[in-house]
TORFIRO-526807 format. One record per residue (C-alpha): residue in one letter; x, y, z; residue number from 0. Coordinates in steps of 0.001 Angstrom, whole numbers, plus 500000, padded with zeros to 6 digits. Layout:
# residues N
{code->a, east->X, north->Y, up->Z, pos->NUM}
...
***
This chain:
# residues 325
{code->x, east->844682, north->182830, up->123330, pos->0}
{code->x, east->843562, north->184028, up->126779, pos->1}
{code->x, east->845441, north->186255, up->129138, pos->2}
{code->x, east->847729, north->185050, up->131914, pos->3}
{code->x, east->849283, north->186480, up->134959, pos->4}
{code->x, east->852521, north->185891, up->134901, pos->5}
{code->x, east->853827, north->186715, up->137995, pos->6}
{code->x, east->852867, north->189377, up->141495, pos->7}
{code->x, east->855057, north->191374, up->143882, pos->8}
{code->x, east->853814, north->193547, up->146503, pos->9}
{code->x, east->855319, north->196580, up->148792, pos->10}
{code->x, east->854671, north->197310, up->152258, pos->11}
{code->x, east->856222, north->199958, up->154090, pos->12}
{code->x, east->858550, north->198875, up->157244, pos->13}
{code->x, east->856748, north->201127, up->159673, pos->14}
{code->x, east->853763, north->199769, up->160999, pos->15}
{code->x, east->851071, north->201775, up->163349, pos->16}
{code->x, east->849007, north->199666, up->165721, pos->17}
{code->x, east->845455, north->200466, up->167070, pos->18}
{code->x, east->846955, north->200790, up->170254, pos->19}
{code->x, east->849007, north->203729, up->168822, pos->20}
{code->x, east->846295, north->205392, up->167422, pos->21}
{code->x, east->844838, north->205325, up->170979, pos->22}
{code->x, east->847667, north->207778, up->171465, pos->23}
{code->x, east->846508, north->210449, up->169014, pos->24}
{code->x, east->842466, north->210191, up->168703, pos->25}
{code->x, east->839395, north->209194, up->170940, pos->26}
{code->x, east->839469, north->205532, up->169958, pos->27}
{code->x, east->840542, north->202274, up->171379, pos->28}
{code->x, east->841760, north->198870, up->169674, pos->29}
{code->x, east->838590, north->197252, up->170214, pos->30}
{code->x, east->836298, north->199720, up->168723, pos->31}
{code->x, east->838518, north->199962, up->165477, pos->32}
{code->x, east->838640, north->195930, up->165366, pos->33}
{code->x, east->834858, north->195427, up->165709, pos->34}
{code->x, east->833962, north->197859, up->163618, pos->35}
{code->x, east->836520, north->197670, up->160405, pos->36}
{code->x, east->838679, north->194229, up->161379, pos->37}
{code->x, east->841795, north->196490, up->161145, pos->38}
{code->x, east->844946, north->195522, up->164095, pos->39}
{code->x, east->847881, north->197398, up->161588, pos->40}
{code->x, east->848748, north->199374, up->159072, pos->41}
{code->x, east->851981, north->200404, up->156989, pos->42}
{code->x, east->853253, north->204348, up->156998, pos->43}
{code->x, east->855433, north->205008, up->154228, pos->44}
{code->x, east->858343, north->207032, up->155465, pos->45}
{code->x, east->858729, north->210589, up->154006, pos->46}
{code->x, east->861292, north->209956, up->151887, pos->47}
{code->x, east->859320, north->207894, up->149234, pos->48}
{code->x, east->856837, north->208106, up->146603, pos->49}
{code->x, east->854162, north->205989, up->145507, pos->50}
{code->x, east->856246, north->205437, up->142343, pos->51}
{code->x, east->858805, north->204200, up->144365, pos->52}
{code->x, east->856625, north->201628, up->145933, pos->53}
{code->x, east->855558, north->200467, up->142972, pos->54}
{code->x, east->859124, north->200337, up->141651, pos->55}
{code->x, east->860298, north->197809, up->144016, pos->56}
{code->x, east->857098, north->195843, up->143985, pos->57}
{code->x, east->857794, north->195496, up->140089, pos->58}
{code->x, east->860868, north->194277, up->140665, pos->59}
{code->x, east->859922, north->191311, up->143303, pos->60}
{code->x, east->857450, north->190390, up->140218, pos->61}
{code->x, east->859807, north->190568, up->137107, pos->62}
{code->x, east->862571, north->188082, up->139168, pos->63}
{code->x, east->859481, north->185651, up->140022, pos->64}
{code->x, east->858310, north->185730, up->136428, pos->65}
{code->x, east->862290, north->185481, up->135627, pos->66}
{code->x, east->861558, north->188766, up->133399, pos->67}
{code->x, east->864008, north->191327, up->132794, pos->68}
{code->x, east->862394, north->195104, up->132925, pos->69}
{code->x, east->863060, north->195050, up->129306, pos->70}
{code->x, east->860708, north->192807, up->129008, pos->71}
{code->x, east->858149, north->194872, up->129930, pos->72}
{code->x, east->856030, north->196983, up->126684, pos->73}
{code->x, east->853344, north->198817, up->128525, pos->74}
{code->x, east->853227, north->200069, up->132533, pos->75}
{code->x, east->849566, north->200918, up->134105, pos->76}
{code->x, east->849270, north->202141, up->137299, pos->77}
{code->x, east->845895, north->202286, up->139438, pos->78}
{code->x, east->845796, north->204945, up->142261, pos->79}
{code->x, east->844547, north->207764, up->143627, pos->80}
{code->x, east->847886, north->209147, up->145187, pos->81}
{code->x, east->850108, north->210040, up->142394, pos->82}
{code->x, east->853798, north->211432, up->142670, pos->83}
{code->x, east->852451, north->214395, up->141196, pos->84}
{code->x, east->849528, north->215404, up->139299, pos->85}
{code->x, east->851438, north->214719, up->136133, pos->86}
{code->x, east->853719, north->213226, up->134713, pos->87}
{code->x, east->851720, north->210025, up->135289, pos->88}
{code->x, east->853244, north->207572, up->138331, pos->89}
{code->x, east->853784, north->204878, up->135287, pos->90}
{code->x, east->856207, north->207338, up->133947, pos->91}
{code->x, east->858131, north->207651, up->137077, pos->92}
{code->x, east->858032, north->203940, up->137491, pos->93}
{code->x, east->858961, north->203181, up->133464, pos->94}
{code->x, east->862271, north->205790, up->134685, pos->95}
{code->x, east->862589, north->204107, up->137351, pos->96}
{code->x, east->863259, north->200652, up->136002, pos->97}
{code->x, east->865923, north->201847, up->133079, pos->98}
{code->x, east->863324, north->201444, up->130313, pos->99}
{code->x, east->861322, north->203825, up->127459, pos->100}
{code->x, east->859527, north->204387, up->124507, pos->101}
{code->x, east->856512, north->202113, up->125456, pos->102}
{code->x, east->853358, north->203979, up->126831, pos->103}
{code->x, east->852681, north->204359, up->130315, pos->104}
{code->x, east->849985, north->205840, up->132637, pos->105}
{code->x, east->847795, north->205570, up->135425, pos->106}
{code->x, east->844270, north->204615, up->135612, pos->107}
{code->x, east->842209, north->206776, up->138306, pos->108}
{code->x, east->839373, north->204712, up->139610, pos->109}
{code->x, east->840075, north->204932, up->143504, pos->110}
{code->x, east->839580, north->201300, up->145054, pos->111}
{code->x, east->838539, north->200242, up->141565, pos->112}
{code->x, east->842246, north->201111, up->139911, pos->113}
{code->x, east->844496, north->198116, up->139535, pos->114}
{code->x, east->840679, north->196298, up->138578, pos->115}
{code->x, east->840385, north->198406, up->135779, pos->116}
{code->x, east->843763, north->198319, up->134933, pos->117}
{code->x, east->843769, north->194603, up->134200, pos->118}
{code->x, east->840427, north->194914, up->132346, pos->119}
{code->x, east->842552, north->197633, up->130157, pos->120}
{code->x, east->845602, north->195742, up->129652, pos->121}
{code->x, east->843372, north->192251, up->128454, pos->122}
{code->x, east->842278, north->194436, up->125486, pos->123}
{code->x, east->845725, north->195443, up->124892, pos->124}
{code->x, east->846956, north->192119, up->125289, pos->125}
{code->x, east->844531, north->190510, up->123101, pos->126}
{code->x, east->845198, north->193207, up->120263, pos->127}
{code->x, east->848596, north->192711, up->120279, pos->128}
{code->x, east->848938, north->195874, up->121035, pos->129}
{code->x, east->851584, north->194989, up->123746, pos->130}
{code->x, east->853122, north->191551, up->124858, pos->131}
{code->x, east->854229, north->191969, up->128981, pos->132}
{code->x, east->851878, north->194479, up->130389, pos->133}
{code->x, east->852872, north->195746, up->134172, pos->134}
{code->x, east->849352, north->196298, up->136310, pos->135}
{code->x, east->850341, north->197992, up->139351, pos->136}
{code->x, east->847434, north->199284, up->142334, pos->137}
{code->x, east->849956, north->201379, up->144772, pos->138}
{code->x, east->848693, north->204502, up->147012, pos->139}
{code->x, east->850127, north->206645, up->149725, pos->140}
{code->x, east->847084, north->207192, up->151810, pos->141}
{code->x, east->848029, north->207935, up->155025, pos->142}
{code->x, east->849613, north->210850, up->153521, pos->143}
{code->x, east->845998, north->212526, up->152557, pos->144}
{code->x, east->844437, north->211129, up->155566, pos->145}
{code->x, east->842880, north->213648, up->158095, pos->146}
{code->x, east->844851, north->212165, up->161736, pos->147}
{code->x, east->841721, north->214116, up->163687, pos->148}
{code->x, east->839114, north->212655, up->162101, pos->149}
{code->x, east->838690, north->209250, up->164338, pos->150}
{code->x, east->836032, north->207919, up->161887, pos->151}
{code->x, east->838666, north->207875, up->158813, pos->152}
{code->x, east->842146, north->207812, up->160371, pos->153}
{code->x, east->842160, north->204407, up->161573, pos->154}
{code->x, east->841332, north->203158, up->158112, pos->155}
{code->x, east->843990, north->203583, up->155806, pos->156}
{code->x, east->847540, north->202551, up->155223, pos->157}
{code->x, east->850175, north->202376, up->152264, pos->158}
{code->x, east->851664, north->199671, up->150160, pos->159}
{code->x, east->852101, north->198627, up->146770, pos->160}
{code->x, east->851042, north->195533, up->144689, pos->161}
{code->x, east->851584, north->195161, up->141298, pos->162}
{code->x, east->850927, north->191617, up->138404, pos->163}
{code->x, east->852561, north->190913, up->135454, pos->164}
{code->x, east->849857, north->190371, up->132045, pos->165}
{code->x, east->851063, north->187916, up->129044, pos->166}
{code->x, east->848799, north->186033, up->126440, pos->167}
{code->x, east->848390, north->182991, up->127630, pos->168}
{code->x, east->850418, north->179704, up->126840, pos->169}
{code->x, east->847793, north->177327, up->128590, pos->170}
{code->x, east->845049, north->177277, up->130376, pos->171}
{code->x, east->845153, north->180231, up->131984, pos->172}
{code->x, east->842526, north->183170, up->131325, pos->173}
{code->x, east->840678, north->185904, up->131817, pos->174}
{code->x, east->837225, north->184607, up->131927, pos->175}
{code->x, east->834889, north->187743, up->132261, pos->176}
{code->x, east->834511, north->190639, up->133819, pos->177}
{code->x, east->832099, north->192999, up->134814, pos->178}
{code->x, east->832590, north->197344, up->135975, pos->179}
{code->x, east->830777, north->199745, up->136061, pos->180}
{code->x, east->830479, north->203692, up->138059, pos->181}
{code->x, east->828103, north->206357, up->138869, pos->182}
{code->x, east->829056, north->209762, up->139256, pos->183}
{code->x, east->825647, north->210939, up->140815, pos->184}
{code->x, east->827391, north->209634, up->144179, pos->185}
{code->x, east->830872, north->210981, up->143995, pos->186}
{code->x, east->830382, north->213574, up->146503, pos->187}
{code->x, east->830005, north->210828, up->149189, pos->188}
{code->x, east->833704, north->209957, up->148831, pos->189}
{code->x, east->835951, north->212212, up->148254, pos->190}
{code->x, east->838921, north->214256, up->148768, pos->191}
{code->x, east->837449, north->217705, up->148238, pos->192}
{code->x, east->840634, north->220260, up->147136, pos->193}
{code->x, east->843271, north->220080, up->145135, pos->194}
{code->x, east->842063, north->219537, up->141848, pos->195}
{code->x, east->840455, north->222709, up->139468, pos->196}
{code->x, east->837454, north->222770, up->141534, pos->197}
{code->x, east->839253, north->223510, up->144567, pos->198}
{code->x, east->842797, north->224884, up->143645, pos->199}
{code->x, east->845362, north->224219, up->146648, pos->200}
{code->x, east->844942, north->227639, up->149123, pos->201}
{code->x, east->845270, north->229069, up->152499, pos->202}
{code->x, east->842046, north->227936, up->153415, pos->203}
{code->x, east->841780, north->224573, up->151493, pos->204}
{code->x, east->845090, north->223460, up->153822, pos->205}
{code->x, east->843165, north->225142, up->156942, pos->206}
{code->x, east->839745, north->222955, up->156339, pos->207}
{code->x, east->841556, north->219981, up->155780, pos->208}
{code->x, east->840208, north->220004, up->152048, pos->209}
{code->x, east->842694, north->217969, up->150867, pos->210}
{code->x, east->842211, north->214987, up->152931, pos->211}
{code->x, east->839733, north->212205, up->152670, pos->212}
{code->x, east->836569, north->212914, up->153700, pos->213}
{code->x, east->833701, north->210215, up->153826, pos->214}
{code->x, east->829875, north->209073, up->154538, pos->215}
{code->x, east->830636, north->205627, up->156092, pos->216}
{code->x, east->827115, north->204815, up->156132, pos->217}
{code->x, east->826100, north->205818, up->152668, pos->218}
{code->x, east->829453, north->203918, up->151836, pos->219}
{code->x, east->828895, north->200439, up->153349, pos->220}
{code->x, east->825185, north->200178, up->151857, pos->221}
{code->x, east->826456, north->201129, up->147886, pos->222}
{code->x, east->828902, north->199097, up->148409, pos->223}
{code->x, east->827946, north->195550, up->149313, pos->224}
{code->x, east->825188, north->196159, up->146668, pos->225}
{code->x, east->827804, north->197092, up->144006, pos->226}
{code->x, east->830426, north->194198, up->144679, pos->227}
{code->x, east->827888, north->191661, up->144982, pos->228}
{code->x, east->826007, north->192504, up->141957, pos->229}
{code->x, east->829070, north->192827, up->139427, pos->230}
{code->x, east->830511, north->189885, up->141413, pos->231}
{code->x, east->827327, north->187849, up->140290, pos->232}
{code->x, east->827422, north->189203, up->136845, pos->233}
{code->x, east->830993, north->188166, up->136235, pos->234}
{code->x, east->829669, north->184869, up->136953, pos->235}
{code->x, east->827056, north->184602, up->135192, pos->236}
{code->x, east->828705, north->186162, up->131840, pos->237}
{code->x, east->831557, north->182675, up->132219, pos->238}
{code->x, east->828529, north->180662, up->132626, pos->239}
{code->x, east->829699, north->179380, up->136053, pos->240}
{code->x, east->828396, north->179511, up->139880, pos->241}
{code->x, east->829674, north->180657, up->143183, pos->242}
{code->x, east->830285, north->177155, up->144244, pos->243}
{code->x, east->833179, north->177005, up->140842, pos->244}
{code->x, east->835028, north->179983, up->142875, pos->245}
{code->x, east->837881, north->178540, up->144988, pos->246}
{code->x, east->839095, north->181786, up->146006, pos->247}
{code->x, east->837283, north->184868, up->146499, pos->248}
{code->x, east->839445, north->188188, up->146830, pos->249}
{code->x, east->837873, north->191319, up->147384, pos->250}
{code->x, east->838736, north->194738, up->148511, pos->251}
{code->x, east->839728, north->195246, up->152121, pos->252}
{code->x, east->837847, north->198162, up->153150, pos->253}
{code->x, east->836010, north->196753, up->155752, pos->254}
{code->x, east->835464, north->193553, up->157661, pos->255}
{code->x, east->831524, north->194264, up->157798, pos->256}
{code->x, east->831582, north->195320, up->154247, pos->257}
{code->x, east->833931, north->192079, up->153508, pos->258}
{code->x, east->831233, north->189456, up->155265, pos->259}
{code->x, east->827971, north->191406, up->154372, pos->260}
{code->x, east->828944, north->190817, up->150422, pos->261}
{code->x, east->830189, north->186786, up->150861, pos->262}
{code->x, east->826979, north->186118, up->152510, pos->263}
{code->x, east->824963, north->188134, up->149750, pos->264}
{code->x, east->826743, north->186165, up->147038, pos->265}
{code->x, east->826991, north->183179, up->149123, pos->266}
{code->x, east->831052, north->182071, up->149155, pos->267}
{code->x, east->831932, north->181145, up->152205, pos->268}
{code->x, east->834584, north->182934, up->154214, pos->269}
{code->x, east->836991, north->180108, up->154463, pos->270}
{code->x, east->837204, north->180656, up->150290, pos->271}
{code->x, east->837781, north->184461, up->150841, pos->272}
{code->x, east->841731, north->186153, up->151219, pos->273}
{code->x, east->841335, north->188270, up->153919, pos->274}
{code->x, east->844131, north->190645, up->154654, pos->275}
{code->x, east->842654, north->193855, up->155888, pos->276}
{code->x, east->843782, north->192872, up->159876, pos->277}
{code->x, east->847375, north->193468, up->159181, pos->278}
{code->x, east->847019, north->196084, up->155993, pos->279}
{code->x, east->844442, north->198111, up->156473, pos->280}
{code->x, east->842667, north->199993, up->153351, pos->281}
{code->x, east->845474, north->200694, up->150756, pos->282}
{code->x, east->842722, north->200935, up->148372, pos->283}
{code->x, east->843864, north->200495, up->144627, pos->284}
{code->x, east->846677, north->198157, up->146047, pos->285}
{code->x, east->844439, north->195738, up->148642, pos->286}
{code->x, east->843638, north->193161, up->145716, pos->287}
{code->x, east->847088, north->192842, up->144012, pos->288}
{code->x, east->848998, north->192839, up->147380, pos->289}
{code->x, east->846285, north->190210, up->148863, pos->290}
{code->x, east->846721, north->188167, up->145729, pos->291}
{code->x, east->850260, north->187887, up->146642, pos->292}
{code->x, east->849869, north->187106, up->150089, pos->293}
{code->x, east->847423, north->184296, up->149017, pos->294}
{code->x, east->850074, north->182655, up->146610, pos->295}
{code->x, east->852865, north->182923, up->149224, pos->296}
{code->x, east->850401, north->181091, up->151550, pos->297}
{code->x, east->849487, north->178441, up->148972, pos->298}
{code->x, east->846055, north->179521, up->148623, pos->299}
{code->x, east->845808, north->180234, up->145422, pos->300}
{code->x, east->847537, north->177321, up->142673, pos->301}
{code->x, east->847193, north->177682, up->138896, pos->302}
{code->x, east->844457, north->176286, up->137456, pos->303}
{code->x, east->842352, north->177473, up->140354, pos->304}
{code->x, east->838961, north->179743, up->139726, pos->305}
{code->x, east->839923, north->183207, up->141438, pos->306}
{code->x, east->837162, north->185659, up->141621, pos->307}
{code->x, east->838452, north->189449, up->142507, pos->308}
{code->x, east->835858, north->191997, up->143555, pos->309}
{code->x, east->836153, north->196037, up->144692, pos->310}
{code->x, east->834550, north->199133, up->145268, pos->311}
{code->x, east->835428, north->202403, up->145573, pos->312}
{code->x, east->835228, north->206188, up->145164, pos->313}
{code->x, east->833393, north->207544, up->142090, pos->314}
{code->x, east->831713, north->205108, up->142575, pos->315}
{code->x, east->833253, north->202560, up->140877, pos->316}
{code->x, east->833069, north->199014, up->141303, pos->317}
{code->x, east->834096, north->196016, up->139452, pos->318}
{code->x, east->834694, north->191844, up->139269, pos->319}
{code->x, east->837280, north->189898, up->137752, pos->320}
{code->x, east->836918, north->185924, up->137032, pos->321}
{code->x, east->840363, north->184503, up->136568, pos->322}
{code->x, east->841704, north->180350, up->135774, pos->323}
{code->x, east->844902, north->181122, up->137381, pos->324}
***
């Protein structure tokens, strides 16, 4: 039996800051952040919620569209990089959250890569029977470790939530290969610096701005078209099928560059690929679940169809996902 996606939700904060309001806080202007990362928007999760919380209501969007009940639900994994806390695990939150426990729960840390690599996780568990209704979130709270003075980084995230719902499959539908991969050798080239045993939270952690995200676009863009496009190609190549099979193509929204440099490397054209990164900005472990969404609302994605789902982020860490819906 192959492994099915049940169902999607997604979360995005109410509040929504424009280009034209970050005009109003750094040296930048609308058109320089447009031509340069195809951002308009993005969505600042108030104060009073978490990225559990996020996830929470995302999760339940997807369990009435799969017409699950949470108890239906055996195993929660949740991608990000902005926890509640550094433990207990967001998935714990979000399994308290939803009324249910017993069943294990915990988040996979693989920046941009995270809900990716939580899917690849959950097939295995799937397949071994291990669980039966696995809940894949990618949720992160980024503008809340985002450095507002830094013009080159601050106009690049946002927050949101997007989670899918894993079965075996009762048809067609399947998991057709995969590919991910990491190197470490490059971590340093984004990251956010303090807060971990390296660089305990302190007086002068908080006063650098240590705790923020800091980043070497350049370095970035280059590792990463190379990185998406080759494990995009090697999922492809491990199902034995081309990128003219591919009728939608959804990768990360980091960057609009970084978006059309890969499809013209792997050769899908742009009228095939989900792009959402205009009106949600960089939400990183969340951009492919909640664009996934968007693209069934928008009937762009019907089952049956080949999706191909593509990221890259810090660690490095990349990965591809080749999907029947």
């Amino acid at each position: 039996m192959g492994v099915k996606f049940i169902s999607t939700g997604r979360f995005l904060p109410d509040k929504i800051l424009t280009n034209f309001d970050l005009e109003k806080m750094v040296d930048t202007s609308d058109e320089w952040i447009r031509t340069m990362t195809g951002i308009r928007e993005r969505r600042i999760a108030s104060d009073e919620i978490a990225t559990s919380d996020m996830v929470t209501e995302a999760a339940r969007i997807a369990l009435e569209k799969g017409n699950l009940k949470p108890q239906d639900i055996d195993c929660i994994i949740v991608g990000t990089i902005t926890p509640d806390n550094a433990y207990p695990a967001t998935a714990c939150w979000v399994q308290k959250n939803l009324g249910l426990k017993g069943f294990p729960a915990f988040d996979v840390s693989a920046a941009c890569s995270g809900f990716l690599y939580g899917v690849i996780i959950a097939k295995s568990l799937l397949e071994s029977k291990i669980a039966t209704n696995i809940l894949v979130a990618g949720a992160e709270m980024l503008t809340k470790v985002t450095n507002w003075e830094d013009r080159n980084t601050c106009v690049l995230f946002g927050d949101g939530a997007g989670v899918a719902i894993l079965t075996l499959s009762d048809d067609n539908s399947d998991i057709l290969s995969y590919n991910w991969g990491a190197n470490g050798n490059l971590g340093e080239l984004l990251i956010q610096p303090a807060g971990g045993s390296r660089l305990p939270a302190s007086h002068e952690t908080v006063d650098k701005n240590l705790h923020t995200v800091t980043m070497d676009g350049k370095e970035v863009f280059k590792h990463a078209v190379r990185w998406m496009a080759i494990s995009a190609e090697q999922a492809l190549k491990n199902a034995g099928l081309t990128k003219d099979d591919v009728d939608l193509y959804v990768p990360h929204q980091a960057n609009i560059r970084i978006i059309e440099s890969t499809i013209k490397r792997v050769g899908i054209p742009r009228e095939k690929t989900m792009i959402t990164i205009d009106r949600i900005a960089n939400i990183s472990a969340a951009t492919v679940p909640i664009s996934v969404d968007f693209a069934i609302e928008e009937g762009r994605l019907q089952r049956g169809d080949i999706l191909l789902l593509n990221t890259f982020g810090g660690g490095f860490t990349w990965g591809a996902l080749l999907i029947r819906w």
